[in-house]
C-alpha positions as CSV (number, residue, x, y, z in Angstrom):
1,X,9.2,6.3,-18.4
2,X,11.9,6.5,-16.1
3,X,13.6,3.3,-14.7
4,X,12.8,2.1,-11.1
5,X,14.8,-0.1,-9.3
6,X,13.4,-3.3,-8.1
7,X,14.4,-5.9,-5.2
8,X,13.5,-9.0,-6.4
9,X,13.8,-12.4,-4.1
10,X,13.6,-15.9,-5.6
11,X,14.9,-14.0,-8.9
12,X,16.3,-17.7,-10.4
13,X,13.3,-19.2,-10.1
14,X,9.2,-19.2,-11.3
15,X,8.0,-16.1,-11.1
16,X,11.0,-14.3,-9.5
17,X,12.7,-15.2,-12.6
18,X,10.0,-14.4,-15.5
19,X,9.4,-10.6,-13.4
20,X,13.5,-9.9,-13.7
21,X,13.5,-10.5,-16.8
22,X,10.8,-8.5,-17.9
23,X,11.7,-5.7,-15.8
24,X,15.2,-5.8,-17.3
25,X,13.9,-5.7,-20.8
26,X,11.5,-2.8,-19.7
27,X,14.7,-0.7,-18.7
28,X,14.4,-0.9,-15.2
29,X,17.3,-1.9,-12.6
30,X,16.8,-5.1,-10.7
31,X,18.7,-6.3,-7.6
32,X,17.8,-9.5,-7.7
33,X,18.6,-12.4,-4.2
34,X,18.8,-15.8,-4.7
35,X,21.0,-18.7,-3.2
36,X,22.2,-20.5,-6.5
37,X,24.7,-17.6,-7.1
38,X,25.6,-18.8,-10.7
39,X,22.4,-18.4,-12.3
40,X,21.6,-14.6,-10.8
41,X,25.3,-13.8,-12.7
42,X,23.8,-15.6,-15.9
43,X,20.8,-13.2,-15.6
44,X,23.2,-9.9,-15.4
């Protein structure tokens, strides 16, 4: 499979959150936007 990049909004929270994670552990890259900046650098 080759890895896709994805733009994810909301990606700290719900279901923005559980889909970048997922599609990180799937191999893909993920450009994820939220507005609590410390959390997105916890998910990278």
């Amino acid at each position: 499979m080759t890895a896709r990049p994805f733009l994810i909004t909301g990606a700290t929270k719900c279901i923005g959150l559980a889909l970048s994670k997922r599609l990180m552990r799937t191999g893909h890259r993920v450009i994820g936007l939220a507005r609590e900046d410390d959390v997105c650098v916890k998910l990278a």
